[in-house]
C-alpha positions in Angstrom: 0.0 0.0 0.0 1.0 3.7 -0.6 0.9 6.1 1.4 0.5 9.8 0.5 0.0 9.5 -3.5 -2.2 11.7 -5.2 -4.0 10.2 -8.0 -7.7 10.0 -9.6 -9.1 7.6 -8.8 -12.4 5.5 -10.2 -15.2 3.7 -8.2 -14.7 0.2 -8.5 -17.4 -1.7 -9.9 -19.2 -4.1 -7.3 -17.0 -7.3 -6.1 -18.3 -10.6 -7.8 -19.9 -12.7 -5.3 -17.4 -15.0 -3.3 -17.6 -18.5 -3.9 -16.7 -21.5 -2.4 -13.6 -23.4 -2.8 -13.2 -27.4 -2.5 -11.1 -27.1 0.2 -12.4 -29.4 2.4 -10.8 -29.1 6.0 -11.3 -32.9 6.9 -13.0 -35.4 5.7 -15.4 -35.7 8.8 -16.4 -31.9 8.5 -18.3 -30.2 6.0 -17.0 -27.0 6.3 -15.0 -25.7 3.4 -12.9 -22.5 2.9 -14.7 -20.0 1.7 -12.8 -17.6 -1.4 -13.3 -14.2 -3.0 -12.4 -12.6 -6.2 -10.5 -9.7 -5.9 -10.6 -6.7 -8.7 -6.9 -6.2 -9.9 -5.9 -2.4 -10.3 -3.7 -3.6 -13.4 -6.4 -5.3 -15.3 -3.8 -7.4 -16.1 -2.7 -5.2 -18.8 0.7 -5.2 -17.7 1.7 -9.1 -16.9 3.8 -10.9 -19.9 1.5 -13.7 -22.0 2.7 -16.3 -20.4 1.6 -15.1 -17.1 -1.5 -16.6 -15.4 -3.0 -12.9 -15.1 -2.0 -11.7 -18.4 -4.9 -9.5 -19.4 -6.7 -11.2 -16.2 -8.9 -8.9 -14.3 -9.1 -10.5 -11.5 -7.7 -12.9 -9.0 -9.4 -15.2 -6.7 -7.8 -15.6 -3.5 -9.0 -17.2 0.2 -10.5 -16.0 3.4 -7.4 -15.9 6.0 -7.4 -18.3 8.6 -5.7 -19.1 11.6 -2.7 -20.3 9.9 -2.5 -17.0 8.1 -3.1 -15.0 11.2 0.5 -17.7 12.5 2.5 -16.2 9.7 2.0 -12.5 10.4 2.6 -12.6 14.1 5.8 -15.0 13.4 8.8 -12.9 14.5 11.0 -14.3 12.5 9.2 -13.8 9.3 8.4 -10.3 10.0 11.9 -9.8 10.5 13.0 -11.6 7.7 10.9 -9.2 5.4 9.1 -12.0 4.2 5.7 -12.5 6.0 3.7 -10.9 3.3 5.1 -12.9 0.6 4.3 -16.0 3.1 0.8 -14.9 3.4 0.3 -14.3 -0.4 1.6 -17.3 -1.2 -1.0 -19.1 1.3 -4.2 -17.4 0.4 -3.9 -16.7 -3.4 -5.7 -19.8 -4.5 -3.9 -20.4 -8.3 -0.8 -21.8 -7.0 0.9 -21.4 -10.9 1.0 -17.4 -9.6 4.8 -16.8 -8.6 4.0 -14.1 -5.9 6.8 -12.4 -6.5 6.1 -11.8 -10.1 2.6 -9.8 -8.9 2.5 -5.9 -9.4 2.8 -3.7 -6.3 -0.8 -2.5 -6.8 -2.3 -5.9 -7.6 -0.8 -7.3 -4.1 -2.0 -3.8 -2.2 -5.7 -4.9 -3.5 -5.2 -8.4 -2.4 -4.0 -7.5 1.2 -7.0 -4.7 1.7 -9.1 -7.1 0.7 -8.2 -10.1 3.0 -8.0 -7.7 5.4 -11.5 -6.7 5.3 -12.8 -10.3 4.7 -10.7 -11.6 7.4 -11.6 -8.8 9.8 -14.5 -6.7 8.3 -14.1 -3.6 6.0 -14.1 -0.8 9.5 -10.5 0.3 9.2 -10.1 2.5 12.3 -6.6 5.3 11.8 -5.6 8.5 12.8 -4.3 11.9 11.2 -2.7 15.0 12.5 -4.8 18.2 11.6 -2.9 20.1 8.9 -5.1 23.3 10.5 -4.7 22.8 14.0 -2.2 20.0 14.3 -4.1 18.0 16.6 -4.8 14.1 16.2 -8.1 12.9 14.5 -9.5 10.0 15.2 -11.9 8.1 12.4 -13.1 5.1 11.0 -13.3 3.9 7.2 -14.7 1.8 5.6 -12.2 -0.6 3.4 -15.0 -1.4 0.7 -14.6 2.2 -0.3 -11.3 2.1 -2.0 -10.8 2.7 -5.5 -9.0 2.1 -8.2 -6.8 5.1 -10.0 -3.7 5.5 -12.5 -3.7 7.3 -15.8 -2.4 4.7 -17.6 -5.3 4.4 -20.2 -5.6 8.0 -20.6 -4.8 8.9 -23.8 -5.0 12.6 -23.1 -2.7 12.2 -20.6 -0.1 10.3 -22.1 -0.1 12.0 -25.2 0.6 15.2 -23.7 3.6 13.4 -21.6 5.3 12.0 -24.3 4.5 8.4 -23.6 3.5 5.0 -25.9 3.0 2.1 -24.4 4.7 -0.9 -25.5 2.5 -3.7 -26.1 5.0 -6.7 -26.4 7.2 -5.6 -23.7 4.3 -4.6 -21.5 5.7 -1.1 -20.5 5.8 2.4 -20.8 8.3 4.5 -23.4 8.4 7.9 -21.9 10.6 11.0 -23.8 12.3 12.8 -20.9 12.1 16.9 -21.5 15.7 18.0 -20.6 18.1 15.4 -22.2 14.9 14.4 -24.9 16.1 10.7 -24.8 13.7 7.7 -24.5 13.4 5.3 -21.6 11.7 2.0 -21.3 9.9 1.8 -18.0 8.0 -0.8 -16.3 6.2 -1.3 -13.3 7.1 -2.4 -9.8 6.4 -6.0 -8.4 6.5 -7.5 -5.0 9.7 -8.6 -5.4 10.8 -4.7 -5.7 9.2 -3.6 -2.2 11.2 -7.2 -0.4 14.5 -5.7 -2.0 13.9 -2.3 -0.8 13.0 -3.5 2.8 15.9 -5.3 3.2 18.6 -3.4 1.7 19.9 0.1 3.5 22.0 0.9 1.3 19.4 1.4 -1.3 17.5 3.1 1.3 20.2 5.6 1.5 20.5 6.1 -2.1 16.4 6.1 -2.9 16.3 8.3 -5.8 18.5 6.0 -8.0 17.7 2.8 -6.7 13.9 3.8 -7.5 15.0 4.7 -11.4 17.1 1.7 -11.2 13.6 -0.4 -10.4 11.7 0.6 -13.2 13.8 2.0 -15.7 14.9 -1.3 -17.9 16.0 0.8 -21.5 17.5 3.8 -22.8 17.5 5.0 -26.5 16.3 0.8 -26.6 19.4 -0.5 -25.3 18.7 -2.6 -22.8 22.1 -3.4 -21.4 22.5 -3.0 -17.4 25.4 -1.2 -17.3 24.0 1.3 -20.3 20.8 1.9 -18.4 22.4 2.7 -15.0 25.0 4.8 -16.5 22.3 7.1 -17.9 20.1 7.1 -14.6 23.7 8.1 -12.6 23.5 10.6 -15.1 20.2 11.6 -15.0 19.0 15.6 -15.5 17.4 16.5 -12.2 14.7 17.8 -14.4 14.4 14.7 -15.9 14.7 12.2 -12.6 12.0 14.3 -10.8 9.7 13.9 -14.4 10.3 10.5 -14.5 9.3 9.6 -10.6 6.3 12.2 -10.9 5.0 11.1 -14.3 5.3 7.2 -13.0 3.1 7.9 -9.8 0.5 9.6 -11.6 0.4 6.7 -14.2 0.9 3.7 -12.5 -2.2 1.7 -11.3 -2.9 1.6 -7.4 -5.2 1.2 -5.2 -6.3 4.3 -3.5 -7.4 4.9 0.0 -9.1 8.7 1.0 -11.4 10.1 3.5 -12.5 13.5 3.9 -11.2 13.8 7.8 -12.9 16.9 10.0 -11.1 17.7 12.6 -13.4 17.9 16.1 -11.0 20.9 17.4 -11.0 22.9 14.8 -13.1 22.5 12.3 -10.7 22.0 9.2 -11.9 19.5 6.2 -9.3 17.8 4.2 -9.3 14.9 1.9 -6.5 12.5 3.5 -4.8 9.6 2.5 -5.6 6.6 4.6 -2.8 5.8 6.5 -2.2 2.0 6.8 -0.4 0.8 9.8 1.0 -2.2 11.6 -2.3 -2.6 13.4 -4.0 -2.7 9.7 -4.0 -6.8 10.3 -4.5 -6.6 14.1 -7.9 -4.8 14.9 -8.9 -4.4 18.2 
């Protein structure tokens, strides 16, 4: 989940009923697992043909359990980074799906989701007042979320330069200062485990981020051509690139219009998601 990105967003259209899977817990009981189907934020556009979601929609995935719950309270996954990938791995119900290999935004939809299945869809969080700069307190409700990303807008990417590369499944974008073009793709799980673990990329955030997603320049494809360039980067054109990839990359997005009781003060906020988001009280 992000925090803090500004982007349109869409209503999503109403979840398909959940159905039932044949998982049968044991043979003496009749209860069975129940699943959902989960809308994907990248409508599959972006996954390679021989992906199981290429051009999927959708993803089915099932209701956590107590097993689930053992994986995110395990201490040594959590500090292994890898609890999330653990979890994903146990609920997502087509097991040819290499979690790794799903998009950042399709896994942020999947978590919310279990969450509020799990759970329920009251998400309770906090803000500071950006009036008054006192705490406020509010509930939301999960089922609200929406889907946003102007990556079908042709307005939008016309007036930014950018094509989209149908075999390669990603974007070509013409940066303004040094006018070359870059090849850039989207970010997976496997990007947000790397950049949890490793501190030196967290100290050097900028390029490791252009290092994540940019995969081409001028075409050429070649590592040490490709990080060269970003090294090299125009200012203009690093902060183009990172601003024009969060307004068209698809994500999930979570707002609430917060009032503040002390004050006042409206403001349409980002939800903040926390690490109580899987531990209600």
């Amino acid at each position: 989940m992000r925090n803090n990105r500004k982007r349109t967003g869409k209503p999503m259209a109403e979840p398909a009923p959940a159905p039932v899977t044949q998982m049968s817990v044991h043979p003496s009981l009749s209860y069975v697992i129940p699943t959902e189907f989960v809308d994907l934020p990248s409508q599959g556009i972006f996954y390679p043909e021989d992906h199981p979601l290429h051009n999927k929609d959708c993803i089915e995935i099932k209701y956590m359990t107590a097993k689930e719950e053992d994986i995110l309270s395990s201490q040594s996954m959590l500090e292994k980074g890898v609890a999330i990938k653990r979890l994903l791995e146990s609920i997502v119900v087509d097991q040819e799906v290499d979690v790794d290999t799903l998009l950042t935004c399709d896994v942020d939809a999947i978590l919310i989701s279990a969450r509020a299945s799990a759970y329920g869809s009251e998400y309770k969080a906090s803000v500071i007042c950006s009036n008054c700069f006192e705490t406020v307190n509010f509930s939301y409700n999960l089922n609200n979320k929406t889907h946003g990303g102007l990556f079908q807008d042709k307005k939008f990417l016309k007036e930014n330069n950018i094509e989209f590369d149908q075999e390669k499944r990603r974007f070509n974008i013409v940066l303004p200062s040094s006018k070359l073009k870059v090849g850039v793709r989207l970010l997976s799980n496997s990007d947000d485990e790397k950049y949890q673990l490793s501190e030196a990329q967290k100290n050097n955030s900028i390029t490791f981020t252009l290092s994540s997603i940019v995969v081409s320049v001028q075409d050429l494809e070649e590592q040490d051509v490709v990080q060269s360039f970003i090294n090299a980067m125009p200012a203009q054109d690093s902060r183009f690139l990172r601003n024009t990839y969060l307004k068209l990359a698809p994500l999930v997005q979570l707002t609430h219009l917060v009032k503040c009781g002390n004050c006042g003060h409206e403001d349409r906020r980002e939800v903040p998601l926390n690490a109580g988001f899987f531990w209600p009280e």
